[in-house]
SENU-724664 format. One line per 3 residues: number of its first residue (from 0); their letters; for each residue x, y, z of C-alpha. Coordinates in steps of 0.05 Angstrom, whole numbers, always signed. Layout:
% SENU-724664
NUM> a> X Y Z ~ ...
***
This chain:
% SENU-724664
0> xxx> -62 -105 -196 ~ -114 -99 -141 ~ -140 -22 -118
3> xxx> -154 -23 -49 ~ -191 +37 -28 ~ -154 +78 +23
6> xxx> -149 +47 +90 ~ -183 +95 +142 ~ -157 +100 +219
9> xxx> -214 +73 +272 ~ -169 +94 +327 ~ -198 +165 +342
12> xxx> -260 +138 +340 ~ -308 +166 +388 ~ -367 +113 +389
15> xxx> -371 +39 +416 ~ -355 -4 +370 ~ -399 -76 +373
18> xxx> -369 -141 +371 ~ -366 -170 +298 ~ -403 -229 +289
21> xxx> -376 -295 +256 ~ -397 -264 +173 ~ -371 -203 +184
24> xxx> -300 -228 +218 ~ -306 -288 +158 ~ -303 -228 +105
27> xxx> -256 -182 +135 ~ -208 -250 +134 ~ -209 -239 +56
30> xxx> -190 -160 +69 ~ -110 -184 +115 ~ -44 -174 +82
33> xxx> -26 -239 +89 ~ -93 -263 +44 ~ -70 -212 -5
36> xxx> +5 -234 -2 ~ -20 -307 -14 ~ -62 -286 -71
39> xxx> -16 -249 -100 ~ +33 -298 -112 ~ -8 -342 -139
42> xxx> -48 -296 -187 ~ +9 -259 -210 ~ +37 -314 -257
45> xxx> -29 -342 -274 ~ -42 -276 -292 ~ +21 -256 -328
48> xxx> +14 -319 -374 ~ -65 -311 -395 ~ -54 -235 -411
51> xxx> +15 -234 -435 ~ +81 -190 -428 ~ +45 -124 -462
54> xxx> -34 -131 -439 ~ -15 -154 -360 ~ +41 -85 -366
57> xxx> -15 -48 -396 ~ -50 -66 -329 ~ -2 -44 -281
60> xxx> +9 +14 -317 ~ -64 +36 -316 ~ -60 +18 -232
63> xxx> -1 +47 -217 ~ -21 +117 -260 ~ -91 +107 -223
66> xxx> -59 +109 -158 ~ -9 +174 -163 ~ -82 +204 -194
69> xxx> -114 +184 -129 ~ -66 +211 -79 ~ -99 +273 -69
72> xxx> -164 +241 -70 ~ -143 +203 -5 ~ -131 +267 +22
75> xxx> -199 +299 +11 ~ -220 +233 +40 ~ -185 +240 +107
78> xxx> -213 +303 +116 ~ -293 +283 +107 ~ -278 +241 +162
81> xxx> -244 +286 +213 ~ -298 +342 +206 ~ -350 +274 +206
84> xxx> -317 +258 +269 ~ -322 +331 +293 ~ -395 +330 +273
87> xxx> -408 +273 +322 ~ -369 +292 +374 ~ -417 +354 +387
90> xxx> -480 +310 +360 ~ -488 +360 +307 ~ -534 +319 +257
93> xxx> -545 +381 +214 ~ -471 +396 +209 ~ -461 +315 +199
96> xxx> -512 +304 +138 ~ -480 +372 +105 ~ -407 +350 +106
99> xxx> -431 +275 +85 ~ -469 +308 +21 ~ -410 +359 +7
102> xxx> -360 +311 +17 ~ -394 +267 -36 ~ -403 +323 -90
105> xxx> -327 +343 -74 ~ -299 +277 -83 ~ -348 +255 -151
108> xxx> -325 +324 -177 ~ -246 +312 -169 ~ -261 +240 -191
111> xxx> -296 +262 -258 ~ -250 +317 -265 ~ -189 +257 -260
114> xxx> -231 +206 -304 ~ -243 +260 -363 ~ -163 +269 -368
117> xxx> -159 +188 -368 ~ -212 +183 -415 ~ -194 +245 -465
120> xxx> -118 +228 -464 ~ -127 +149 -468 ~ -108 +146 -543
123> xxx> -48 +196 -526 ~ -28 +151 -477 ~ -27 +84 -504
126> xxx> +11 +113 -561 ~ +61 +141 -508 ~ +76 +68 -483
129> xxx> +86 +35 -557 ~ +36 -13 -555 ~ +29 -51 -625
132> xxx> -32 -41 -661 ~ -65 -104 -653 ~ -85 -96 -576
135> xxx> -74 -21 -576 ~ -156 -8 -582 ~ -166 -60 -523
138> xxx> -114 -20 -480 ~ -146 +43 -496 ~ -213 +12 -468
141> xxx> -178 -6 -400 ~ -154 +62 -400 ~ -216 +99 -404
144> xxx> -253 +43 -355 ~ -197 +51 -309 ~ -204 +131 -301
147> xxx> -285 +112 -294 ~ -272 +72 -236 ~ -224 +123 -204
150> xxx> -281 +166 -209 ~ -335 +114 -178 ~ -285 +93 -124
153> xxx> -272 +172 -107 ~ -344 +181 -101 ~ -358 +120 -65
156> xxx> -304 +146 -10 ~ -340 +191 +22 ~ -397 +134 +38
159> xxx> -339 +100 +70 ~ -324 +159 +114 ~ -389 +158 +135
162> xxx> -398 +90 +149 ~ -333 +91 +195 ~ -356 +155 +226
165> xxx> -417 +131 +249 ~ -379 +78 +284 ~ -396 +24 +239
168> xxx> -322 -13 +236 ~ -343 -89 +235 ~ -392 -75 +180
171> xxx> -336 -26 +138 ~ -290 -83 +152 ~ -333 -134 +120
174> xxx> -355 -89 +55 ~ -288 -72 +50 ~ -265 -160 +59
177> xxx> -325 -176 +7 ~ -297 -135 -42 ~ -220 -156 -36
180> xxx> -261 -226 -41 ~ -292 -213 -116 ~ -224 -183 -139
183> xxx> -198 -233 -132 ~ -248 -287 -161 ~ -250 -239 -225
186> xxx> -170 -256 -223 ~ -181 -327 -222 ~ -228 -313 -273
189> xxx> -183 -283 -321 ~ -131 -325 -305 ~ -169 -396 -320
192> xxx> -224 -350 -380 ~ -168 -314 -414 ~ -214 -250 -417
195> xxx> -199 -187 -452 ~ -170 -126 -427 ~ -235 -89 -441
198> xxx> -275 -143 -405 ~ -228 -142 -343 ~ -243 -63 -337
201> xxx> -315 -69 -340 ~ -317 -125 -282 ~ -269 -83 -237
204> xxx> -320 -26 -253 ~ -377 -62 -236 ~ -341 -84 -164
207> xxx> -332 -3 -149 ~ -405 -5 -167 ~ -430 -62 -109
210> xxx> -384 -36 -63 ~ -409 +39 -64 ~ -476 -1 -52
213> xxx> -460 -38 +5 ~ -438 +20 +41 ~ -497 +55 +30
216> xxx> -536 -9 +56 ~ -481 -4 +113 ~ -496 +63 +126
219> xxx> -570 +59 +133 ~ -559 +17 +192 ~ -530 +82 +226
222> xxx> -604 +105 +224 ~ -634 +171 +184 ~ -596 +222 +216
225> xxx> -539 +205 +172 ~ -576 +200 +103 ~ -576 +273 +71
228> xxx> -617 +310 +25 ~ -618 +359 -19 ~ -642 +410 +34
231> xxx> -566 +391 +61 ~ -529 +436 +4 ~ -484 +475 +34
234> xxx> -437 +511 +2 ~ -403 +539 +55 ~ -388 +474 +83
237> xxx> -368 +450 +8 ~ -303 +505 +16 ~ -290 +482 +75
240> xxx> -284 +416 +59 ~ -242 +448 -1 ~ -195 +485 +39
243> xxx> -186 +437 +88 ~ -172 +379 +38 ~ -121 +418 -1
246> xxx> -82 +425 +54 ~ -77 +358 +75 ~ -66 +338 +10
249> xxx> -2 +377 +5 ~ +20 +353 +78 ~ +6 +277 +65
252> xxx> +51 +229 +31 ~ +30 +158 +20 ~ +74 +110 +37
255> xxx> +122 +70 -22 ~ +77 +122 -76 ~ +146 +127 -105
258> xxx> +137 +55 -137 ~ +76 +84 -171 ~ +124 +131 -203
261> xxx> +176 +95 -222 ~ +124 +39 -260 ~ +99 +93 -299
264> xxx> +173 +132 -310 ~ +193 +47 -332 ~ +130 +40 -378
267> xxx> +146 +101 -415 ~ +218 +103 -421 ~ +227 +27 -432
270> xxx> +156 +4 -447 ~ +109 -40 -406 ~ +139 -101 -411
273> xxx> +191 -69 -363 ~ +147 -39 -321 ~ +109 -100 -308
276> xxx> +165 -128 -273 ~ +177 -74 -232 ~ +102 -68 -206
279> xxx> +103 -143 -183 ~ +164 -116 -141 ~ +136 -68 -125
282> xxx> +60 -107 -94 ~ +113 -153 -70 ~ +144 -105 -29
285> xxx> +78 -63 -2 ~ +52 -137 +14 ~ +109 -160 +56
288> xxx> +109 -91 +96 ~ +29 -98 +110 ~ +35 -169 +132
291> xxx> +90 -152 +182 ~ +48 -93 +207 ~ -1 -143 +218
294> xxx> +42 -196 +244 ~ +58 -162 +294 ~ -13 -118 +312
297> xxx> -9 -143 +383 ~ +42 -88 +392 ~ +21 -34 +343
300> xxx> -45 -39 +380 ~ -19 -13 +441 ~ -5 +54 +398
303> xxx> -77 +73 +407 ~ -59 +89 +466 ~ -2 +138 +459
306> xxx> -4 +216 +460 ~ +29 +263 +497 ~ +7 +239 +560
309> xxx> +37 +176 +550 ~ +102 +171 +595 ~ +165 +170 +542
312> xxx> +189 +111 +573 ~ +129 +70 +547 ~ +132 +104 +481
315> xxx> +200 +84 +470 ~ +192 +12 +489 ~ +143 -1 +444
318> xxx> +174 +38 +390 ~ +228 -16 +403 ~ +193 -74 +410
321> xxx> +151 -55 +352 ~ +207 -40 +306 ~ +232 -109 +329
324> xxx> +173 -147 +317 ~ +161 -116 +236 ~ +239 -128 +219
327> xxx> +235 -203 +250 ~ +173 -218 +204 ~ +213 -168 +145
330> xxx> +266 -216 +151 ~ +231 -279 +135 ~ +191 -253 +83
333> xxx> +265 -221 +57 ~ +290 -296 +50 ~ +230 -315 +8
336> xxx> +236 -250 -33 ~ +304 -271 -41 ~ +283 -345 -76
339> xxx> +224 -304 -122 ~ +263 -248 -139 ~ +316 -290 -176
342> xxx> +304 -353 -209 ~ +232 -364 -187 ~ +209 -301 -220
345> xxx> +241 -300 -276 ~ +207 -384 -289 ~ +146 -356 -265
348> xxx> +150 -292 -312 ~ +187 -313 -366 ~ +240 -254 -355
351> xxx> +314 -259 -336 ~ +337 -260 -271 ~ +321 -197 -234
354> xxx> +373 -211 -180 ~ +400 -135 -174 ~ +318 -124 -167
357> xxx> +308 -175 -110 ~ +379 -144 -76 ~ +350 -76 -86
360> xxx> +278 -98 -49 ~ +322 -133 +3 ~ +358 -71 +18
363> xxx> +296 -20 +19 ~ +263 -63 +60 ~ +298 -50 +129
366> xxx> +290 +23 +128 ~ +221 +16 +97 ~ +206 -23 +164
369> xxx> +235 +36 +200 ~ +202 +95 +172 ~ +126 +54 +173
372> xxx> +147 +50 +249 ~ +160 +120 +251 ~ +108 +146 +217
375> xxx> +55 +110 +249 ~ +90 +139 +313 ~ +94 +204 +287
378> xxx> +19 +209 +267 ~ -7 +175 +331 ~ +25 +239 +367
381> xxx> -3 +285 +318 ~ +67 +302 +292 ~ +48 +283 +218
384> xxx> +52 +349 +195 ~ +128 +350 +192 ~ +119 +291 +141
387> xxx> +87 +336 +81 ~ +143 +378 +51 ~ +199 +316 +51
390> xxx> +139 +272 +28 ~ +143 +314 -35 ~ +209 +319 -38
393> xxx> +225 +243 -42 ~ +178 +229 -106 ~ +207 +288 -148
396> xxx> +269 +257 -125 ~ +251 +193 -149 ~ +229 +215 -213
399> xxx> +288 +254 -225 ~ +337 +196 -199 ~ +294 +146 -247
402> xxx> +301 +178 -309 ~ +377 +192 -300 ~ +388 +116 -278
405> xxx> +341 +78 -318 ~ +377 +88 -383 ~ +450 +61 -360
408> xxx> +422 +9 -308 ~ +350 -9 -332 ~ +310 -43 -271
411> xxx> +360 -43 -221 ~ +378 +30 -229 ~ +302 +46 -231
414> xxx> +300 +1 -159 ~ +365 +41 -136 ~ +326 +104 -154
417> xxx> +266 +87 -105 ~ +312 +59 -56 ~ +357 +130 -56
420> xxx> +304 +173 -53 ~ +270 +141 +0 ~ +335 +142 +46
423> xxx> +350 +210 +35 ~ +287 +242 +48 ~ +235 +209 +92
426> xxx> +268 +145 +112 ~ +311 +183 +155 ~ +270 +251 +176
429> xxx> +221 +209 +201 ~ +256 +171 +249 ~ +302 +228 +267
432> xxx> +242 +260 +288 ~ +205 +216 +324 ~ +279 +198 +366
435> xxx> +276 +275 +376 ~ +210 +272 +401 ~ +229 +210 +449
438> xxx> +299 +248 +460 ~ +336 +182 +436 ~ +392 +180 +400
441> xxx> +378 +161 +331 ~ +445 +137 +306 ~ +440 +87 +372
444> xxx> +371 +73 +352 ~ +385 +55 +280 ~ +452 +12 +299
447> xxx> +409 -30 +354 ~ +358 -42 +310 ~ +390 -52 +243
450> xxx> +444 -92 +261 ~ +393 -152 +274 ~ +367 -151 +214
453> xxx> +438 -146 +177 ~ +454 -214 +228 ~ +391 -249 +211
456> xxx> +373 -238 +139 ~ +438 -231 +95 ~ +465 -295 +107
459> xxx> +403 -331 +88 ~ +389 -279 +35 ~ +459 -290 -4
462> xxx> +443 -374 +11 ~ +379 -360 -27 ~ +402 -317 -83
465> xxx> +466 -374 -89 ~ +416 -433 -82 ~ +359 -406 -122
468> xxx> +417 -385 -185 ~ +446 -449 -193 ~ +388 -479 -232
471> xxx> +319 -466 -254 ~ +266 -483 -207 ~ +209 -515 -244
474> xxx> +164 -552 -196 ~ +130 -542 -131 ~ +172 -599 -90
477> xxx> +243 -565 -113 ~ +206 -499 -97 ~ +196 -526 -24
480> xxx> +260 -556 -18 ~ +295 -495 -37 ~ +253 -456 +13
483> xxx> +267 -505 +70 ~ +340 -499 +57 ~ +327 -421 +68
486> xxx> +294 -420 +130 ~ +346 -466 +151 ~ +392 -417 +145
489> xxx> +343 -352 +165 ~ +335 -406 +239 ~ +414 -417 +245
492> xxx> +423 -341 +239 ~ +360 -310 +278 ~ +382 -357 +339
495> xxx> +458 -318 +330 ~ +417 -253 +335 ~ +370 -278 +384
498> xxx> +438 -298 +427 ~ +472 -233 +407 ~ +411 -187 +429
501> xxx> +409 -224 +490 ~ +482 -214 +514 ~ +473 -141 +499
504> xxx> +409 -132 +527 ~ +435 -124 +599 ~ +486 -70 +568
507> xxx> +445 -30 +529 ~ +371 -34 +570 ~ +341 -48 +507
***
């Protein structure tokens, strides 16, 4: 249920960046994957059972409708940055302050614009998702506070770009760890307070509202030259900005967005209670593909480094080893997946067995690994342009796959939806083009990669699923044992793909 604001990329960044000191590495601790994977499963039945089936699907409703509303927004975003970046490049202070205030009006505009539908079709919407009358006024409050914080955290963007820009990164990193930091204390506050939905909204406001603040603090530190004024109006750089932004938003695709659809297809077809289930999936999913990006940063780093200049020999072996390293951690966190998505969950949530759900994750997963990989190849490059039109293309596929599958399949057909579209469209142009561009084969690239994962996670998976099915599991010591069974069985087969790789590692020059 957390909003995250859009996750900028230092690696074109043209200025020094200083060392962070012990605070500022402390708070951007709070601000990893893995932080936010361990929160998550602890909040998310704490949370679940304070707020209830209805009010906690009202809430990931309200996020997930948030984030399709902010997709263009992120666009907008990326592009106060790059002409920041261009700005400083040249030392063009005039040019920088102009596209910092610009950026700002342009992004509070689109944010109003977004929170005034929110806010005038709140009662609409509510009614839309059947909630009974009794909390119905509550959820129309969250509503409306949610569309004023999508407007707040739009505005507060463009300090962000700025603060990056002027090549501020350990201080960005720490504003952007305090913040993760108080979401989740207000968590753990409505978890143990049992506050109301209305409540909730206001204190998530109020976050938006210290965070723009700290960025302006942040950005002060960058010195005057980069705090505008009203003599900055520009509306020629305001079109610009315009232009420019449109076009990248209709070239830019975030990544798993489609879950975002299909919660809010769920919560109006089937109601919220449904769709609740399917966003904890969902966060479960996006979690387990950050941490493995993470997990394994000491090869992603060395993307920084790529371009065209780069010999394709080195490209490709990191492409490999990197596609390695995110499925070996995928294929952990796929075992554990395979304990909560099954009896766990449902305990924990109070709903039946999702197993088709947790088979459905387990089987995204691998080519969800895949086309991160690729993309993050593919943008490195500069190749991200060939991304937009089957970006687009895979969520009006999903949305047209969800409604016809929902109805005869409920939660697993709406996971099969996400899971189809994604394979059709980008999970497979995306690595077909970045083997083009490293003139591999992708069919050879996909079998020698995929095949390890198949080796090392299904056995363990189906152990889990069997183990995890044959009774509830009630406490935290059958938990563990359950879970040490599982990696017993995740070690036994990653040392038979280990072995395997191995032997064919002379064969192939992998």
């Amino acid at each position: 249920m957390i909003l995250t604001p859009p996750l900028l990329d230092a690696t074109t960044l043209p200025l020094p960046m200083r060392p962070a000191t012990l605070s500022e590495r402390l708070l951007a601790f709070f601000d990893t994957a893995a932080v936010r994977l361990v929160a998550f499963a602890v909040l998310t039945p704490l949370l679940w059972t304070v707020l209830g089936d209805t009010r906690f699907g009202v809430v990931v409703t309200a996020t997930a409708l948030a984030s399709l509303l902010e997709w263009p927004l992120r666009a907008f975003s990326a592009t106060v940055t790059r002409m920041l970046l261009a700005a400083v490049r040249v030392d063009d202070t005039v040019r920088l302050r102009r596209v910092v205030l610009m950026g700002w009006l342009l992004l509070s505009a689109l944010g109003l614009a977004m929170a005034a539908v929110l806010t005038l079709r709140a009662d609409a919407l509510v009614a839309a998702l059947g909630i009974e009358p009794a909390i119905a006024a509550d959820a129309t409050a969250y509503v409306m506070l949610t569309g004023l914080r999508l407007a707040a955290q739009a505005s507060m963007s463009a300090w962000q770009s700025a603060v990056l820009s002027a090549g501020l990164a350990s201080e960005l990193s720490a504003v952007r760890g305090a913040r993760t930091l108080l979401e989740v204390l207000v968590c753990f506050a409505v978890a143990m307070g049992g506050l109301s939905l209305r409540t909730l909204g206001v204190l998530e406001l109020l976050i938006v509202g210290a965070w723009g603040v700290a960025l302006l603090l942040a950005l002060r530190q960058a010195g005057p030259g980069w705090l505008p004024t009203l003599d900055d109006l520009d509306l020629r750089t305001g079109r610009t900005l315009y232009a420019h932004g449109a076009l990248e938003a209709t070239q830019s695709t975030p990544f798993l967005l489609t879950f975002d659809v299909a919660v809010v297809v769920v919560a109006l077809v089937h109601g919220v209670e449904l769709a609740a289930v399917l966003a904890v999936a969902a966060g479960a999913c996006r979690l387990m593909a950050g941490t493995s990006l993470q997990l394994g940063g000491v090869i992603f780093s060395r993307f920084r480094r790529l371009g065209v200049s780069t010999p394709r020999i080195e490209r490709r072996w990191l492409v490999r080893r990197g596609t390695d390293a995110a499925l070996a951690v995928v294929g952990s966190l796929t075992v554990l997946w395979g304990v909560l998505g099954t009896r766990v969950l449902a305990d924990w949530l109070d709903v039946t067995p999702p197993i088709g759900l947790g088979l459905g994750v387990a089987v995204l997963l691998p080519f969800a690994v895949t086309s991160v990989v690729a993309v993050r190849y593919l943008v490195t490059v500069g190749m991200d342009s060939h991304l937009g039109p089957v970006g687009a293309a895979e969520l009006m596929l999903a949305v047209i796959l969800c409604l016809g599958l929902i109805g005869p399949w409920g939660l697993g057909g709406a996971v099969a939806a996400i899971g189809l579209a994604h394979v059709l469209t980008i999970g497979w142009r995306a690595p077909w083009t970045m083997c083009r561009d490293l003139r591999m084969n992708p069919l050879h690239f996909a079998r020698g990669r995929l095949w390890r994962f198949a080796i090392a996670v299904l056995p363990a998976l189906l152990a889990g699923l069997a183990l995890s099915g044959l009774r509830a599991v009630r406490t935290g010591r059958e938990l563990m044992t359950v879970a040490i069974i599982c990696v017993i069985f995740h070690a036994v087969a990653a040392f038979t793909a280990w072995y395997l790789a191995a032997q064919r590692l002379g064969v192939e020059n992998d």
